[in-house]
N, C-alpha and C positions, 0 to 999 in steps of 0.2 A: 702660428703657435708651433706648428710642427718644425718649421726653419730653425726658432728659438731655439726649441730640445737639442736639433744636433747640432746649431753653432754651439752648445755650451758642453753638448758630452765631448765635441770635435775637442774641444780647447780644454777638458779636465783630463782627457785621457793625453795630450800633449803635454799637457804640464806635468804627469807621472807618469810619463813613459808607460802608459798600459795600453792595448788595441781600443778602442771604444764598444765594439762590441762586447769584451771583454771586461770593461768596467762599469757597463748596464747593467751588465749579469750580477757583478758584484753588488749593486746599488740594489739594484734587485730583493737578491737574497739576504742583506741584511736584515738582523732582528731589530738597527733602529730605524728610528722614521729619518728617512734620507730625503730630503726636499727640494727640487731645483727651482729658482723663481723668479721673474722679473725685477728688474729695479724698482718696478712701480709695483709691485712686492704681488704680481699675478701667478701664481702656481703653475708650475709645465713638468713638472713629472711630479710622483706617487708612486713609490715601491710598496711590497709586500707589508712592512715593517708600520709604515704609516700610517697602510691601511686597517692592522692589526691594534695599530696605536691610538689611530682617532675615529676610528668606525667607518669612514668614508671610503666608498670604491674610488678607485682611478675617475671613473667615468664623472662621480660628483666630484672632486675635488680638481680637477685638470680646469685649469682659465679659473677658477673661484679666486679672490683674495686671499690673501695669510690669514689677514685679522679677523676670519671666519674662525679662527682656531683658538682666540686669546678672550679670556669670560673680558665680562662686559669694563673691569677696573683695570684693565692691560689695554684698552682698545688701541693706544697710541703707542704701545711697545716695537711694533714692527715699522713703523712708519723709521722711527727713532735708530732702529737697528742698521735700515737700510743706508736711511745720512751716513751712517759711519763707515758702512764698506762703499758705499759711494766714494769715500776719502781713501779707502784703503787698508781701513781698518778690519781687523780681525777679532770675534770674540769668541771667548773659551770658556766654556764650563760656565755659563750665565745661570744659575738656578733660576725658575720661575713657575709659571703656573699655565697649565692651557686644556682646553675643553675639546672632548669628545663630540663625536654628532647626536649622542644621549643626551649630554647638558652636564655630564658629570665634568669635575674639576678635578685634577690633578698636577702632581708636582713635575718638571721635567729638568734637565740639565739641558741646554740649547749652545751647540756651538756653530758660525757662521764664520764663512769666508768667501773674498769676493771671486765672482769669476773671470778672469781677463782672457781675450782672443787675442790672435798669435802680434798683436801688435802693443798690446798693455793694456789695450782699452777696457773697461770693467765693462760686461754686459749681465750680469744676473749672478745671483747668489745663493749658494750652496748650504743649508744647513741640515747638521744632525742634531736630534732630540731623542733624549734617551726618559725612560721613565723611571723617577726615582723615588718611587712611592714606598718602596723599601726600605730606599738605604730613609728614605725621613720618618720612616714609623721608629726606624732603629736607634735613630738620633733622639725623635722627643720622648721614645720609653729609656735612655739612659738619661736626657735632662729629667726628664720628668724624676726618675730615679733619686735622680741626685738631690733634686728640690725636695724631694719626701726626705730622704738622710738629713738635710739640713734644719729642715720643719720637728723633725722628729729629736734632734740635737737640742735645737733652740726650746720647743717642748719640755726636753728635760730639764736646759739650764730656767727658766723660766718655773718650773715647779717648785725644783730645789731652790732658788732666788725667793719664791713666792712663801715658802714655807718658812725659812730664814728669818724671814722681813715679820713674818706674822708673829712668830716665835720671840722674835728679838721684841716685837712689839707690846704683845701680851701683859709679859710684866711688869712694865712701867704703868699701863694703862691701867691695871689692877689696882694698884697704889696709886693711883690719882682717884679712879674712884673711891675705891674704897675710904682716904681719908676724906676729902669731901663730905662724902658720906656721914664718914664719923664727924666731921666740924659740923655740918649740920644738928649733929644730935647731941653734942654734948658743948657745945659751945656759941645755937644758935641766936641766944638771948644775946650774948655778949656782939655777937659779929655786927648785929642790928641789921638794917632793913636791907642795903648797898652789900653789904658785905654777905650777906645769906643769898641774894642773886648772884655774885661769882661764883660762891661755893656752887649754885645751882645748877651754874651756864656750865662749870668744869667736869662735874657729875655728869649733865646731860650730856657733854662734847664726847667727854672718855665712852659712853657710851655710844655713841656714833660711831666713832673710830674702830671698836667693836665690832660691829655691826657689817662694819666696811671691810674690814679684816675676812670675819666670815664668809661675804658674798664674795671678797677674791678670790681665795680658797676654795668655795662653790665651785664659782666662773676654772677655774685652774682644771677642778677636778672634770666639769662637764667636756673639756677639749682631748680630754686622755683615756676617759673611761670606755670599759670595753660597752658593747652593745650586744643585747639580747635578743632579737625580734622577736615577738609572738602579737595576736590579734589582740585589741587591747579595745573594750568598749571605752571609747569617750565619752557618751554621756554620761554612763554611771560615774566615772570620775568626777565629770563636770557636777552633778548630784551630792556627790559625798562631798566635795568640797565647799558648795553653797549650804549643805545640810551645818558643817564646822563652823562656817563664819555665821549663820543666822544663829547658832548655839552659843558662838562667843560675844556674839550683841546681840541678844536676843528683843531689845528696845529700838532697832532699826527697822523699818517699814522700805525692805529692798523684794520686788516681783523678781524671779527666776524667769526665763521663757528657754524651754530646754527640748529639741531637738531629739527623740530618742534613737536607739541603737544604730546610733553615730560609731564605726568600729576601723580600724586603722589597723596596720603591721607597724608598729614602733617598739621600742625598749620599753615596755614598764615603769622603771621608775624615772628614764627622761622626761616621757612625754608627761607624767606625771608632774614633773617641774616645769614644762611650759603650761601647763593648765593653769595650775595651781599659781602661778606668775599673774597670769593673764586675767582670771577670776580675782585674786586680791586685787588686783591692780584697778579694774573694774570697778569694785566696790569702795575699795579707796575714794577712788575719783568720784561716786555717788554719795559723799557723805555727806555732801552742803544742798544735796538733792531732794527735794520731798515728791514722792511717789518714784523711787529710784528704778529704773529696769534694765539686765541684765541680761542678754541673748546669748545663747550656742546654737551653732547650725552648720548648716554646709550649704554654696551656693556654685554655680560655676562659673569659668575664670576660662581668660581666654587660651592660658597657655596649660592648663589642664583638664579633664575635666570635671571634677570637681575640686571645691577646696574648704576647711573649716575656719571659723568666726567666732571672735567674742567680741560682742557690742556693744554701748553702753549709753547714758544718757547722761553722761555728767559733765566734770570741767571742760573737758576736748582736750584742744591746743592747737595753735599756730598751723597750718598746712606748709608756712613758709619755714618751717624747723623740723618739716619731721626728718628727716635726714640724721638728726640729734636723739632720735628717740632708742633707735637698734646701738647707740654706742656707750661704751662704759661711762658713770659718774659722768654721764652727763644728764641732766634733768633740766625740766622745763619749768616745773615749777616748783618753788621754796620749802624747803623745809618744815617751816613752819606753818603753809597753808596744807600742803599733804607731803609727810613723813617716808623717808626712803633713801635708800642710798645712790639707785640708777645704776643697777649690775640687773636687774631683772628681765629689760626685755634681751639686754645684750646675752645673757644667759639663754633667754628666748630662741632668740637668732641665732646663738653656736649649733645647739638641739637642731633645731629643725633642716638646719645646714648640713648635716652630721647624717640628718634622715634621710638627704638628698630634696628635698624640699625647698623652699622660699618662704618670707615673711617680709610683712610691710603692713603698713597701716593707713587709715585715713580719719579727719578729722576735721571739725571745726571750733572755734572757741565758745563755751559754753550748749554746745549742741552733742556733747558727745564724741566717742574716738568708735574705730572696731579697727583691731588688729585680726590678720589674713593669715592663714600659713598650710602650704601643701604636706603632707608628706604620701611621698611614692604614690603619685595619685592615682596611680593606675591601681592600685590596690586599695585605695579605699570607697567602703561600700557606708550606701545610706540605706536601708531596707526601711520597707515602709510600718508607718508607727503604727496602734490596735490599729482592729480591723473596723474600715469606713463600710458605707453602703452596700450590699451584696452586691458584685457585676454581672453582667449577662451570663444566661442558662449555659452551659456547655454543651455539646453536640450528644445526642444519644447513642448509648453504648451497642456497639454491634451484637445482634443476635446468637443466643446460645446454640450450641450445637444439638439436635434433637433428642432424647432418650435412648437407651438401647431398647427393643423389643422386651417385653416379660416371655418368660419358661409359659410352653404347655398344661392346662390342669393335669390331675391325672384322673383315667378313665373310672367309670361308676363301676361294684361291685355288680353282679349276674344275678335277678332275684330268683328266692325258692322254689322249686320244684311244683307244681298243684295234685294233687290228687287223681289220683289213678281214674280214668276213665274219661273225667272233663280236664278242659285244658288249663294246660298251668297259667297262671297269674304272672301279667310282663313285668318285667323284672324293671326297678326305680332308676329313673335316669340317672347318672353320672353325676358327684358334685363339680360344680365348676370352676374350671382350673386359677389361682390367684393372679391378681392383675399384676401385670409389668410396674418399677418402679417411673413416677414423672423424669423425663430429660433434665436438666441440672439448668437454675435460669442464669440468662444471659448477664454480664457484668454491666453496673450503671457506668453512664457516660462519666467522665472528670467534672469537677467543679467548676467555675468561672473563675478566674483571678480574682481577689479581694481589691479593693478600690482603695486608696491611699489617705491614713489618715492625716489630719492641720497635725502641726505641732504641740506639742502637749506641754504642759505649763508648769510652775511651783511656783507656791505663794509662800 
């Protein structure tokens, strides 16, 4: 090993004319990782620079392999490197990635050249790696930059296009229904039976297209809108909004099963519109259902820890389509069996994107859907619903401190004198002086924690 080091310092300080002792020192002192190493890629020196670079003293890295330094998806980068200064080859400025003796990853700039002894022959090779964690944060905060300027362009054009479109749309769609409408009503006898279904299908269509219009509009406004954060009870949400739909059919037979002070950091009126998505949509889907039920809750999830739910027990759908479910005007199922245009979950999915969050769903056909969605999970709290079972006693409270002493009586009055001759009458003892007040009592121990209640219901 030792022979290695100075055939190869002997022959790099010959090749630039510097003393070898002289170019240790320089190898040395640099601030990058300067590396000498066998062809069969075994490490024979370790400057200051590399040890500063990859954690490792001289003493661990001397005789170790290279590919101790490359994470586990590089393993064959060195092997690779060495083929090519074996040939002669030279590389510069390689960007890549290589690991510390913590296990940390980072980026490096790696340049290699080979080392020849005074006759050409290559014996070991020379590289410097520099760390370039800098200059790459530097680079993906101007991409990154740049991608938002772009996003935030196409944003625009995409608003003003979307407003255009709906605008230009509007009026036509007015006048189609509208005379439909009117053919209906003043010329339905005439049109006969064929002819009052187109009028019908055209009325209903315009009205679609409506609808649609709307929820792009929606969809448009949810990607741009500023955001408020404050704590935002979910269940009550979840409550007012099943309290509206059993008010507007109030001849449905749908159970609520509801979760209480379910509470989040979100926007108000977003997360308001993923609920209120989520709950229609739920109930929708439970209308061909008898004995329909309806869940909110939170459960936990592997990649946070908690997350909230709305479940259902109605049509489902395909598992092999949900991929279909988070994207625009796309729907699973028709029109005509349940009503919709398929901007809602997609609307879903911007919100809770936007919250820093995820969504996803699961389902079966005819068993039901529950869609999943975090936001900031770290911030949301489930507290426990009334109060269950009393829990155990708490510890009794430490003893009061004792009383002060009470004040002295004050002494008895001297009684009267007696009569001349025989002796005077002893005089009445002293009243006796009032009693000190009691010590002040000790404070009771703390209560037991409250025991957690089931879930509370709505019918």
């Amino acid at each position: 090993m030792v022979m290695a080091q100075t055939a190869i310092f002997n022959a790099l300080s010959a090749t630039s004319k510097i003393p070898a002792q002289l170019y240790a020192a320089l190898i040395s002192s640099s601030d990058d990782a300067i590396v000498l190493k066998s062809l069969d890629g075994v490490i024979l020196t370790w400057n200051q620079g590399a040890m500063r670079m990859y954690g490792y003293t001289p003493d661990e890295a001397i005789g170790q392999p290279m590919a101790m330094l490359c994470p586990p998806e590089r393993s064959g980068e060195i092997a690779d490197i060495l083929a090519k200064v074996r040939s002669g080859e030279r590389i510069s400025h390689y960007d890549t990635k290589r690991r510390r003796k913590d296990g940390t990853v980072f980026p490096v700039s790696v340049s290699v050249s080979p080392v020849n002894d005074e006759y050409g022959a290559t014996i070991g090779a020379a590289s410097i790696a520099r760390d370039i964690t800098q200059q790459s944060q530097a680079r993906a905060a101007a991409t990154l930059a740049t991608r938002n300027k772009d996003v935030e362009l196409a944003n625009q054009n995409l608003t003003s296009f979307t407003y255009s479109v709906s605008h230009d749309l509007r009026s036509p769609l007015r006048a189609l229904a509208g005379y439909s409408s009117l053919l209906l009503e003043e010329c339905g006898d005439a049109l006969g039976v064929d002819g009052r279904g187109y009028a019908e299908r055209i009325e209903a269509a315009s009205g679609q297209m409506s609808a649609l219009i709307d929820d792009l509009l929606n969809l448009s406004r949810i990607t741009r809108a500023a955001m408020h954060l404050q704590t935002v009870d979910l269940s009550a949400e979840i409550d007012d909004i099943a309290g509206q739909l059993q008010r507007q059919e109030p001849g449905r037979d749908v159970h609520f099963r509801i979760q209480r002070l379910v509470q989040a950091r979100a926007d108000p009126a977003l997360i308001r519109t993923v609920l209120q998505n989520l709950v229609e949509n739920a109930w929708k889907f439970t209308s061909h259902r008898a004995g329909a039920l309806i869940e909110f809750g939170t459960t936990p999830t592997g990649d946070a820890p908690v997350c909230c739910y709305v479940r259902d027990n109605g049509a489902g759908f395909d598992p092999l389509y949900v991929s279909k479910l988070f994207q625009p005007f796309q729907r699973l199922h028709s029109t005509g069996e349940f009503p919709g245009t398929g901007i809602g979950l997609a609307s879903v999915r911007q919100i809770i994107e936007r919250h820093g969050g995820r969504a996803w769903a699961e389902g079966k056909v005819g068993e039901g859907a529950a869609i999943y969605f975090t936001l900031n999970a770290e911030e949301i709290h489930r507290p426990a619903g009334p109060a269950g079972p009393a829990g155990p006693a708490g510890e009794a409270g430490a003893a009061g401190e004792a009383g002060a002493a009470g004040e002295a009586g004050a002494a008895g009055e001297a009684g009267p004198a007696g009569p001349a001759g025989e002796a005077g009458a002893t005089g009445e003892a002293g009243a006796a002086g009032l009693a000190g007040e009691a010590g002040a009592t000790g404070e009771a121990g703390a209560a037991g924690p409250a025991g957690q209640a089931g879930p509370a219901t709505r019918r």
